[in-house]
DSSP file (Angstrom, degrees, kcal/mol; ACC not computed):
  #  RESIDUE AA STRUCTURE BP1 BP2  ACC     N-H-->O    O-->H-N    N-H-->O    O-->H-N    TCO  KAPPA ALPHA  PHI   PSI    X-CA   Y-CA   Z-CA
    1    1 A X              0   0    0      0, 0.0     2,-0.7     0, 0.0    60,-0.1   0.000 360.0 360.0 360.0 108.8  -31.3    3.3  -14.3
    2    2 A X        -     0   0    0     58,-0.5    60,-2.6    33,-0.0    61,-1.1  -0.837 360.0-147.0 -87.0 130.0  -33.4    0.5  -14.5
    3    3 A X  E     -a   63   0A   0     -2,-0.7    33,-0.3    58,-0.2    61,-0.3  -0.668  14.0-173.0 -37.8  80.8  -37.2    0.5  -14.8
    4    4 A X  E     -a   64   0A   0     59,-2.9    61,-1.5    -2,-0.4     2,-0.3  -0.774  13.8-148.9-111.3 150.3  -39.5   -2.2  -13.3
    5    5 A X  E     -ab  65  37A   0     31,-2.3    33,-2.3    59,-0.2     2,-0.6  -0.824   7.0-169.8-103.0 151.3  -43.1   -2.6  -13.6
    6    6 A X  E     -ab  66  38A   0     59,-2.3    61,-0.8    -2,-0.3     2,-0.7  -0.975  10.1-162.5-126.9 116.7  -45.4   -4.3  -10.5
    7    7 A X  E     -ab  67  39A   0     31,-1.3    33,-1.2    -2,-0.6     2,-0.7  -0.835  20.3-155.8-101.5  93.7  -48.8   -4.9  -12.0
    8    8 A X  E     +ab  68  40A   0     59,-1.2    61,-1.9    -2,-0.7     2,-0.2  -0.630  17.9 174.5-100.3 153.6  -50.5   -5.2   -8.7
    9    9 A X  E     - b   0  41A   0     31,-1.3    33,-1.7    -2,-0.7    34,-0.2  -0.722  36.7-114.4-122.2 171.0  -54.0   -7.3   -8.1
   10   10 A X        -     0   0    0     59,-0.3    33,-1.6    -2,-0.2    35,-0.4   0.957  48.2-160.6 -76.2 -58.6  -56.7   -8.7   -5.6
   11   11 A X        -     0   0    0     31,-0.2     2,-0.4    30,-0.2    33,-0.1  -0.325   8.0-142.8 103.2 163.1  -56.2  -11.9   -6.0
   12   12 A X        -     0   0    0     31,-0.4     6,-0.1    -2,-0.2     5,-0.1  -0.997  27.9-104.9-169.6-178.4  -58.5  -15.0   -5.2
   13   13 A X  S    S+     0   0    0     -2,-0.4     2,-0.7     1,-0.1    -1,-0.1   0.901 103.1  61.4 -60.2 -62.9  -59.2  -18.3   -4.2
   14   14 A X  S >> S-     0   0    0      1,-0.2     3,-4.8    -3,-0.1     4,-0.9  -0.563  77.2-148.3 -94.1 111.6  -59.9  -19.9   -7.5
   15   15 A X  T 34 S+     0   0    0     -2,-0.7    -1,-0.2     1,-0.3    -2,-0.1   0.569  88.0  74.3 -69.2   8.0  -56.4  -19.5   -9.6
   16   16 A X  T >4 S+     0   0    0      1,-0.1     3,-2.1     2,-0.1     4,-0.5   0.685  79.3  70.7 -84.7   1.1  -58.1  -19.3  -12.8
   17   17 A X  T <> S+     0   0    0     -3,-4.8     4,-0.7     1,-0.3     3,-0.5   0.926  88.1  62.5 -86.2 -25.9  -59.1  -16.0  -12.1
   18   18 A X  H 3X S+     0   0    0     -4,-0.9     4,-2.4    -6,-0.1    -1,-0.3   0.650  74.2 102.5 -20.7 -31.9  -55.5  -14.9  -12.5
   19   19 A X  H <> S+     0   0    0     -3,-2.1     4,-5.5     1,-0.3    -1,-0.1   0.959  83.9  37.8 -78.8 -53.6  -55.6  -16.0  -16.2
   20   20 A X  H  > S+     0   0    0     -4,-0.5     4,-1.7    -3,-0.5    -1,-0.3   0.991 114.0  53.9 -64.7 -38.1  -56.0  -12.2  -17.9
   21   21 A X  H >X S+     0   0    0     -4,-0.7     3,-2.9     1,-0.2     4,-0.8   0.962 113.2  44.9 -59.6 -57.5  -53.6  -10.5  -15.4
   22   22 A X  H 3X S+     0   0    0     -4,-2.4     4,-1.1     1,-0.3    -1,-0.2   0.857 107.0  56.7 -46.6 -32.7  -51.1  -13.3  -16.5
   23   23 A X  H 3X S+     0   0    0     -4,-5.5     4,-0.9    -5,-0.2    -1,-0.3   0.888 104.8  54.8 -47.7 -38.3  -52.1  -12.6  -20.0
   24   24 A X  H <X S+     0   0    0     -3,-2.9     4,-2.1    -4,-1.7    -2,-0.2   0.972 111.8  42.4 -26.7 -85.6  -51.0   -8.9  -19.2
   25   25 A X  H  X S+     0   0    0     -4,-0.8     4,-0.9     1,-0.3    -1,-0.2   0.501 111.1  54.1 -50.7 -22.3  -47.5  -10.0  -18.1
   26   26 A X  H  X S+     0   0    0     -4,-1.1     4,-0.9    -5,-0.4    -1,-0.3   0.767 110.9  45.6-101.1 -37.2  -47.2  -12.3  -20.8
   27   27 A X  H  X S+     0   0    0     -4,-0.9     4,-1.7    -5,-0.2     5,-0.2   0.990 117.0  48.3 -70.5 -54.8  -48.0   -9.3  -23.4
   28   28 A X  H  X S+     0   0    0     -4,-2.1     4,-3.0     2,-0.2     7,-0.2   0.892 102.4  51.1 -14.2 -80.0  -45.7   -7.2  -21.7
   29   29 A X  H  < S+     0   0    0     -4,-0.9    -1,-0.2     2,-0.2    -2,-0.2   0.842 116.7  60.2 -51.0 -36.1  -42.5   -9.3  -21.2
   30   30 A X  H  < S+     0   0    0     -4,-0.9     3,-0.4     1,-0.2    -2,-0.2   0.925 111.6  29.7 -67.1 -43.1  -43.4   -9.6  -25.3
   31   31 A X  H  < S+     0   0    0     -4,-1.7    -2,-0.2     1,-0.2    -1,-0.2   0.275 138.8  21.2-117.2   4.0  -43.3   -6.6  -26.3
   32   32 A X    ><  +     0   0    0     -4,-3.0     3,-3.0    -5,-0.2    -1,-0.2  -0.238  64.4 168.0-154.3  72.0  -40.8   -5.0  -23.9
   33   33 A X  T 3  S+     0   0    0     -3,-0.4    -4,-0.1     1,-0.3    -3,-0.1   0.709  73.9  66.1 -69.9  -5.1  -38.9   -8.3  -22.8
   34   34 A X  T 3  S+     0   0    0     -5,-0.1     2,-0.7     2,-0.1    -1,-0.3   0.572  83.7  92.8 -83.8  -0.1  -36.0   -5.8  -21.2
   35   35 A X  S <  S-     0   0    0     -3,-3.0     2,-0.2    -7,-0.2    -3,-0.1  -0.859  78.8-137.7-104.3 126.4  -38.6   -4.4  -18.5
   36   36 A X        +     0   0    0     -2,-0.7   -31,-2.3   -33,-0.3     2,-0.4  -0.494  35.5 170.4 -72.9 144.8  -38.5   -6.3  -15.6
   37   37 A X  E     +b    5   0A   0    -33,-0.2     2,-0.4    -2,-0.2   -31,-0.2  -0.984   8.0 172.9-152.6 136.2  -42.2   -6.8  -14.7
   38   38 A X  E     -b    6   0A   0    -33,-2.3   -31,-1.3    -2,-0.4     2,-0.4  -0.929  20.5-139.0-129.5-176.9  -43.7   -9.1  -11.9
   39   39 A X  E     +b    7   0A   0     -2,-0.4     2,-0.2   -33,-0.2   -31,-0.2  -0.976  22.9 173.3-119.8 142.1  -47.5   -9.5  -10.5
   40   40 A X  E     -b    8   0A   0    -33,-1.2   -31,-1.3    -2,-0.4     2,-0.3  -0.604  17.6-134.4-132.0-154.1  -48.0   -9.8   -7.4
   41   41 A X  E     -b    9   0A   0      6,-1.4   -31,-0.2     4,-0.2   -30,-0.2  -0.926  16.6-141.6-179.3 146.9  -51.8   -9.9   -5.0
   42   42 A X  S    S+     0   0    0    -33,-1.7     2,-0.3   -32,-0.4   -31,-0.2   0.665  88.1  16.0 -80.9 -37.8  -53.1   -8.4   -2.0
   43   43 A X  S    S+     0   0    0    -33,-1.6     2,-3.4   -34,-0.2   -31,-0.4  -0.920 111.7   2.3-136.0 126.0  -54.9  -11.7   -1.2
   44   44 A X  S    S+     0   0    0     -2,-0.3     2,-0.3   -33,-0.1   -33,-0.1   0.295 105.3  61.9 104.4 -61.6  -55.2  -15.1   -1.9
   45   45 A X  S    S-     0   0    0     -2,-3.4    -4,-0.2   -35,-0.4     2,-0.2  -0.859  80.6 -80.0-127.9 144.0  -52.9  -15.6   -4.1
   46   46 A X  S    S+     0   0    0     -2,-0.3     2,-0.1    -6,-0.1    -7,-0.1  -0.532  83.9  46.1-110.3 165.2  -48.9  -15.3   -4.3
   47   47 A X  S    S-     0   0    0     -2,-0.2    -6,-1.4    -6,-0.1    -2,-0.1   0.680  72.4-155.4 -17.0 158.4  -46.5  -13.3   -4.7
   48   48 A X     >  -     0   0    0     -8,-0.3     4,-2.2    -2,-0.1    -6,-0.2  -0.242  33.4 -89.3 -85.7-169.0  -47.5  -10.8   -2.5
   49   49 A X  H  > S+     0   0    0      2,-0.2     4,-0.9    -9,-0.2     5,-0.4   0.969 125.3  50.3 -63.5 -79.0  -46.4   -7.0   -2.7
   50   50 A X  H >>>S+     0   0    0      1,-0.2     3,-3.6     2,-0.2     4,-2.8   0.925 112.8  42.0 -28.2 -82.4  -43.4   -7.7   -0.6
   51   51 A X  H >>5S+     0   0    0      1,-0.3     4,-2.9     2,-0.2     3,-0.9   0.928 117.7  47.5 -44.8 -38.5  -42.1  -10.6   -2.4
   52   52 A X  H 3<5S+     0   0    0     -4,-2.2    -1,-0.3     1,-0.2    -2,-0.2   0.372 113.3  43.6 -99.6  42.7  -42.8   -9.1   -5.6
   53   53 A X  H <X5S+     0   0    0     -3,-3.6     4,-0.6    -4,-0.9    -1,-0.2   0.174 110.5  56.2-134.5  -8.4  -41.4   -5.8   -5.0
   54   54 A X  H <X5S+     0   0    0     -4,-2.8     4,-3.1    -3,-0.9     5,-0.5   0.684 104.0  57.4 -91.6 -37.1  -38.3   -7.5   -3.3
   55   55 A X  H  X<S+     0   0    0     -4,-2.9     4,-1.0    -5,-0.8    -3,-0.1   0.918 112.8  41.2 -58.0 -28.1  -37.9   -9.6   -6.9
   56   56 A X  H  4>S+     0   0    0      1,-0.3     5,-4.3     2,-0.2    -1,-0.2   0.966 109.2  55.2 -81.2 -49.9  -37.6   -6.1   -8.8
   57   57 A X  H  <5S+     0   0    0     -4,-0.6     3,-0.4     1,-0.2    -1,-0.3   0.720 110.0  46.8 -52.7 -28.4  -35.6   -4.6   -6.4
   58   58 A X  H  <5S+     0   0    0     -4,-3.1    -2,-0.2     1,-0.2    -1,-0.2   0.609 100.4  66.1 -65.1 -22.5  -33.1   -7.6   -6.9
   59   59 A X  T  <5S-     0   0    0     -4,-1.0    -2,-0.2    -5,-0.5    -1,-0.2   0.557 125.7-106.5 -66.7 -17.3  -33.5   -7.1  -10.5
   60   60 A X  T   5 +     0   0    0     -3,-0.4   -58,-0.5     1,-0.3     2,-0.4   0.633  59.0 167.5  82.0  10.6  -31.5   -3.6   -9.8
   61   61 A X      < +     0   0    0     -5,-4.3    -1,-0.3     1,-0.2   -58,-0.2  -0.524  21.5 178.4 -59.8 129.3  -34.6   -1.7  -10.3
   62   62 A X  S    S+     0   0    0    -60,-2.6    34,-3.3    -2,-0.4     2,-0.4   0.620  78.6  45.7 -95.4  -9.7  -33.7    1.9   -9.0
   63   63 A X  E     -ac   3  96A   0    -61,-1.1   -59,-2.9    32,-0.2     2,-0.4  -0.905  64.6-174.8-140.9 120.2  -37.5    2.7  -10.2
   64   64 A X  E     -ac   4  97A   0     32,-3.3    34,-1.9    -2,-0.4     2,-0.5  -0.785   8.2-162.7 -89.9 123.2  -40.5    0.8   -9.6
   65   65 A X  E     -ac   5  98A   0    -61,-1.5   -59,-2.3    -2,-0.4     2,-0.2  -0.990  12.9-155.9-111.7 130.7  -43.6    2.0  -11.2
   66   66 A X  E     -ac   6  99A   0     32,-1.6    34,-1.5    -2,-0.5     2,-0.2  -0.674   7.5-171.3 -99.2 159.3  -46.9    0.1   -9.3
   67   67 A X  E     -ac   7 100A   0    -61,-0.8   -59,-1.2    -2,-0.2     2,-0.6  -0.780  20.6-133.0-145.2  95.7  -49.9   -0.1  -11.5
   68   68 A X  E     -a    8   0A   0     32,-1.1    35,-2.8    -2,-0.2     2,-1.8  -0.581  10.2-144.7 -58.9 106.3  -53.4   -1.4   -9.3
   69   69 A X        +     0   0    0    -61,-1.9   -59,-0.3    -2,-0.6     2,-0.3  -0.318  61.8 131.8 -22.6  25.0  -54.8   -4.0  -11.7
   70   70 A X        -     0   0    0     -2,-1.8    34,-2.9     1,-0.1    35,-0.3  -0.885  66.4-143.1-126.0 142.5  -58.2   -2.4  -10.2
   71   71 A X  S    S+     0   0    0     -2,-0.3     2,-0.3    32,-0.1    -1,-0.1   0.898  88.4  10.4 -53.9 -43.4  -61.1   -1.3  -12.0
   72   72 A X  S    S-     0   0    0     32,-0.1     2,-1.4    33,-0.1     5,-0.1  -0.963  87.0 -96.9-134.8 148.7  -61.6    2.0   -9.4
   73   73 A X        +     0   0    0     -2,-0.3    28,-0.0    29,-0.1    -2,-0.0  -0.498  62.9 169.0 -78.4  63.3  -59.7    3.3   -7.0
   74   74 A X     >  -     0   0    0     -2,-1.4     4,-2.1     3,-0.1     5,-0.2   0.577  55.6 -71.8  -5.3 173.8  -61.4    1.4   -3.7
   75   75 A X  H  >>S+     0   0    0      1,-0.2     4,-5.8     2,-0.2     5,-1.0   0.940 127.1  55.4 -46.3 -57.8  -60.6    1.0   -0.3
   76   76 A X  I  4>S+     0   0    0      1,-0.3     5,-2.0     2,-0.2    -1,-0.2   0.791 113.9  36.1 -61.3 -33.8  -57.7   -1.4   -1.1
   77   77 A X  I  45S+     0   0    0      3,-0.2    -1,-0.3    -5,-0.1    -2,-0.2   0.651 122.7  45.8-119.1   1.7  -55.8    0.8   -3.4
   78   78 A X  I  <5S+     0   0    0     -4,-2.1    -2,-0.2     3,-0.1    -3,-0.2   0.714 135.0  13.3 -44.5 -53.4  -56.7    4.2   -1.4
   79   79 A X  I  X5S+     0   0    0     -4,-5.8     4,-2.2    -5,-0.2    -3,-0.2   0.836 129.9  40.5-108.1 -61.2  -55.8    2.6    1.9
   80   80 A X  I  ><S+     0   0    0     -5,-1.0     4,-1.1     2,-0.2    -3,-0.2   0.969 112.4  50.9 -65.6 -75.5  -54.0   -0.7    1.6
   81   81 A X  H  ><S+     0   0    0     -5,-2.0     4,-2.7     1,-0.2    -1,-0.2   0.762 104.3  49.3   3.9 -87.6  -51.8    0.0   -0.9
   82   82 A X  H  > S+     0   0    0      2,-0.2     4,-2.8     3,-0.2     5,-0.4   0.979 112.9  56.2 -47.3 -69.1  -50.2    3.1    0.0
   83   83 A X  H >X S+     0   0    0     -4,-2.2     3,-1.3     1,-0.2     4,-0.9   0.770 112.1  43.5 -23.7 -90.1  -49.6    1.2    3.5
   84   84 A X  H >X S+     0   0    0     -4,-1.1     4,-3.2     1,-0.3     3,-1.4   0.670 108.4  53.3 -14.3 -66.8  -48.0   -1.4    1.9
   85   85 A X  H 3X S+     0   0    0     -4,-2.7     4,-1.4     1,-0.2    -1,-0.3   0.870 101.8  56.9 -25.9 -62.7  -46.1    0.4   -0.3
   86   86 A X  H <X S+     0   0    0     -4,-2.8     4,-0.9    -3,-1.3    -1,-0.2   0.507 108.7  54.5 -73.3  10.5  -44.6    2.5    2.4
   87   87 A X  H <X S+     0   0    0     -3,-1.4     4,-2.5    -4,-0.9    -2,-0.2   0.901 108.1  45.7 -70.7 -76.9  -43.6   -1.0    3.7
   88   88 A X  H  X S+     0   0    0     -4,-3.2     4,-2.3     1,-0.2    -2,-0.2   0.738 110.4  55.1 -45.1 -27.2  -41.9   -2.0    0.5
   89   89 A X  H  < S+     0   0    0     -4,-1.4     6,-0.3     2,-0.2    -1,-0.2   0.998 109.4  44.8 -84.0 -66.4  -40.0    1.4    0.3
   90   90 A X  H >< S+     0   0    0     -4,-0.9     3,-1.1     1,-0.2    -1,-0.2   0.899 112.1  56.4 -27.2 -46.0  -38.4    1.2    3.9
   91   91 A X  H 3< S+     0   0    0     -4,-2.5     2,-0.6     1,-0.3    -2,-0.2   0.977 129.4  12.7 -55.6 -54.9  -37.5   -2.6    3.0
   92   92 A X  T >< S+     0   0    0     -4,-2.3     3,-3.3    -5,-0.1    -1,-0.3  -0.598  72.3 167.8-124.1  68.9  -35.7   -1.4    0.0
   93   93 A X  T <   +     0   0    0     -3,-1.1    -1,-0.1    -2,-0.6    -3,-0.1   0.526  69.0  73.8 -70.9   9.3  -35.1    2.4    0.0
   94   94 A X  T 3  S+     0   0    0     -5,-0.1     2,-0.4     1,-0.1    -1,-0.3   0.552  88.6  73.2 -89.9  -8.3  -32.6    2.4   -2.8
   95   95 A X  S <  S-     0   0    0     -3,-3.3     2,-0.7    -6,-0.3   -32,-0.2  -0.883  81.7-136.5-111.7 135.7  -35.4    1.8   -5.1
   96   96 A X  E     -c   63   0A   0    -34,-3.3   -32,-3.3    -2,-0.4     2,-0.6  -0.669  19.4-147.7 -91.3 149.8  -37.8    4.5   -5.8
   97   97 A X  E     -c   64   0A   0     -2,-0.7     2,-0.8   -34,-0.2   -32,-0.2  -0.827  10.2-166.2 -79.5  71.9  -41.6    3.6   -5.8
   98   98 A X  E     -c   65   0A   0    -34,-1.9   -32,-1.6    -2,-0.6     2,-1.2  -0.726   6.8-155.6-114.0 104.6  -44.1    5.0   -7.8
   99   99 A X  E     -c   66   0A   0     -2,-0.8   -32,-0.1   -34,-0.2    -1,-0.1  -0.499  17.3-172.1 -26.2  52.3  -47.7    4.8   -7.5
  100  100 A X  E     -c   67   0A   0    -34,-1.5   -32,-1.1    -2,-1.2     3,-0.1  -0.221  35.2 -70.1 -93.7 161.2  -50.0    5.3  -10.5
  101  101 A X        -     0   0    0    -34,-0.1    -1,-0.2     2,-0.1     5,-0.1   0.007  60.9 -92.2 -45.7 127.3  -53.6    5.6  -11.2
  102  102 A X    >   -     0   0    0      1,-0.2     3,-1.9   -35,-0.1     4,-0.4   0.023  44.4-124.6  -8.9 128.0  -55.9    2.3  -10.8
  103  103 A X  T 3  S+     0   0    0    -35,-2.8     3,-0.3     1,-0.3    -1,-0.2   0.701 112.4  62.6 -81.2  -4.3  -55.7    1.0  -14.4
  104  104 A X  T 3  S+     0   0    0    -34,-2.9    -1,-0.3   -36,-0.3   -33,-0.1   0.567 100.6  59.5 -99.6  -1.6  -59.3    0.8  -14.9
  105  105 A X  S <  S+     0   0    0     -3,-1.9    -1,-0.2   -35,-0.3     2,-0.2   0.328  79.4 104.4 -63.6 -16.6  -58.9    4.9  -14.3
  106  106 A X  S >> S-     0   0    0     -4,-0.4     4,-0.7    -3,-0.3     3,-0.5  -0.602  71.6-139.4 -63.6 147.1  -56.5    5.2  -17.4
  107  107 A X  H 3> S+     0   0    0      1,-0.2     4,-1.7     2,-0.2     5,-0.3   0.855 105.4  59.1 -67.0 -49.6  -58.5    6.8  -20.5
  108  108 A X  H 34 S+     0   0    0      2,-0.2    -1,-0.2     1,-0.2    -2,-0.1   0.333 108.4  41.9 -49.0 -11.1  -57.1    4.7  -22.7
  109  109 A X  H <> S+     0   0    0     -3,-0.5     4,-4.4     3,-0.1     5,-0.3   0.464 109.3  63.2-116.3 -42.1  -58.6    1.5  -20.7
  110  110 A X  H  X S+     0   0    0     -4,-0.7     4,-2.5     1,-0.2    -2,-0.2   0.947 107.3  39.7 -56.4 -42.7  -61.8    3.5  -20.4
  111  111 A X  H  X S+     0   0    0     -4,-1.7     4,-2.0     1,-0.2    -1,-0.2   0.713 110.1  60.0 -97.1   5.9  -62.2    3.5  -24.3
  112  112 A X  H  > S+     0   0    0     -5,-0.3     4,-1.8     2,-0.2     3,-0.2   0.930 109.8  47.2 -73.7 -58.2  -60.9   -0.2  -24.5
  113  113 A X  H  X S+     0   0    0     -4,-4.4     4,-3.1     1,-0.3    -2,-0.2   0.904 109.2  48.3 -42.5 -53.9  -63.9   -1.1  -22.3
  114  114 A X  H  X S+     0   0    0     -4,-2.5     4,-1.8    -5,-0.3    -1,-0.3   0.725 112.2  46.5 -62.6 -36.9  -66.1    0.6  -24.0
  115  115 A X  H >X S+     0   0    0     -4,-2.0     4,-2.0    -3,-0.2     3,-0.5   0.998 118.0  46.9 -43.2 -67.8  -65.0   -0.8  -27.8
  116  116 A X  H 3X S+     0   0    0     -4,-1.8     4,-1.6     1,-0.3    -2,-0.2   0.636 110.1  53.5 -75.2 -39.7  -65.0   -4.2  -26.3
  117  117 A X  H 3< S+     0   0    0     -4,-3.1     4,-0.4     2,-0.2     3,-0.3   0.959 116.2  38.3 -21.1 -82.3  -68.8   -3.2  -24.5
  118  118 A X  H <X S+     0   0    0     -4,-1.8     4,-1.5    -3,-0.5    -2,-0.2   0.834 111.5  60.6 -78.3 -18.1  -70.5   -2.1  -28.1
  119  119 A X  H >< S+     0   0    0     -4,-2.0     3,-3.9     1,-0.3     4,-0.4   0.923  87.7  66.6 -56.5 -62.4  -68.6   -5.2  -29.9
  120  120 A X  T 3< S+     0   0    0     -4,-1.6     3,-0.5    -3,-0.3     4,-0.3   0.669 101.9  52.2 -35.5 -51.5  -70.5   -7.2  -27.5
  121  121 A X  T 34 S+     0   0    0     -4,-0.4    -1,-0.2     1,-0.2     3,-0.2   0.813  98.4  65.5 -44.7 -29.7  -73.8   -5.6  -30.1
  122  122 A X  S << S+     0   0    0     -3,-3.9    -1,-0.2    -4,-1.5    -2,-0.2   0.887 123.5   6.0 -70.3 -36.6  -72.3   -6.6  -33.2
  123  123 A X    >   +     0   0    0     -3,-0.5     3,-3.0    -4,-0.4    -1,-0.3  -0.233  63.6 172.6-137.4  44.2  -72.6  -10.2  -32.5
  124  124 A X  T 3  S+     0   0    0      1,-0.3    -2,-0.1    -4,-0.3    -3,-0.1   0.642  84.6  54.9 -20.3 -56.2  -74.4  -10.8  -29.5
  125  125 A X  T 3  S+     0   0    0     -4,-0.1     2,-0.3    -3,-0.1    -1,-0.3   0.283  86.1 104.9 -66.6   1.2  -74.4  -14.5  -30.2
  126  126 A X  S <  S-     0   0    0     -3,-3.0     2,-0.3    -6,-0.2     3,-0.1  -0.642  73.8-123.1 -84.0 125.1  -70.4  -14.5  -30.5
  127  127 A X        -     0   0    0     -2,-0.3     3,-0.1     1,-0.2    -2,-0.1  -0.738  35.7-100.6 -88.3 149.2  -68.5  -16.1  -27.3
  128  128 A X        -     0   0    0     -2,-0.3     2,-0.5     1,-0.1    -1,-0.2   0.189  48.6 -98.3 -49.0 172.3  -66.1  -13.8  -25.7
  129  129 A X        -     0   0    0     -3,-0.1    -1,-0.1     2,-0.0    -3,-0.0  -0.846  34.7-102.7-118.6 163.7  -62.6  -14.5  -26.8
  130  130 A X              0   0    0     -2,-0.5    -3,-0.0     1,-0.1     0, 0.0  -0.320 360.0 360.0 -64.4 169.5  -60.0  -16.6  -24.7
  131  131 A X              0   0    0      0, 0.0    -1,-0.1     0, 0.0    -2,-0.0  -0.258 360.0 360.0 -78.5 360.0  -57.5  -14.4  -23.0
């Protein structure tokens, strides 16, 4: 059985705002370069859900895990999402699909923020670091 990740995002207009999800995938792919992993966006921005949920399924994933690249679970990854999803699943039913919590829901993401929040004290005068 193979395993695929789908990191999914909003997407936008200005393609730098991409730069940290792509950091993501790029850490990923590093540290577990046998999981096939795409991003794809709701908006904006390419691939979409389709396309990158066709690429995994071509990869011979038989299990997809989706991951919203969203702080909270919103409209979009309540409503749109799940739509979507049950799009991708029809297209390709040989692969199963599985939906997990918003990432910015994760505990583990929760207490990242929150180091990266009080670092912010330590050195006030400190630019953020690149991506």
């Amino acid at each position: 059985m193979t395993r695929g990740l789908l990191l999914f995002a909003h997407g936008a207009r200005d393609a730098r705002w991409a730069l940290p999800f792509e950091a993501v995938v790029q850490r990923i792919r590093e540290r577990a370069p046998e999981v096939p992993v795409q991003l794809c966006f709701l908006e904006f921005m390419s691939p979409d859900l389709a396309e990158g949920g066709r690429r995994l399924a071509a990869a011979g994933c038989s299990r997809v895990d989706v991951l919203p690249l969203f702080l909270g679970a919103g409209g979009h990854v309540r409503k749109d999402l799940p739509e979507l999803l049950g799009e991708l699943a029809a297209a390709h039913p040989a692969t199963q699909w599985t939906l997990r919590p918003a990432i910015g829901e994760i505990a583990s993401v929760i207490e990242a923020m929150a180091d990266a929040s009080l670092a912010c004290l330590n050195d006030p005068d400190e630019p953020a670091p690149d991506v």
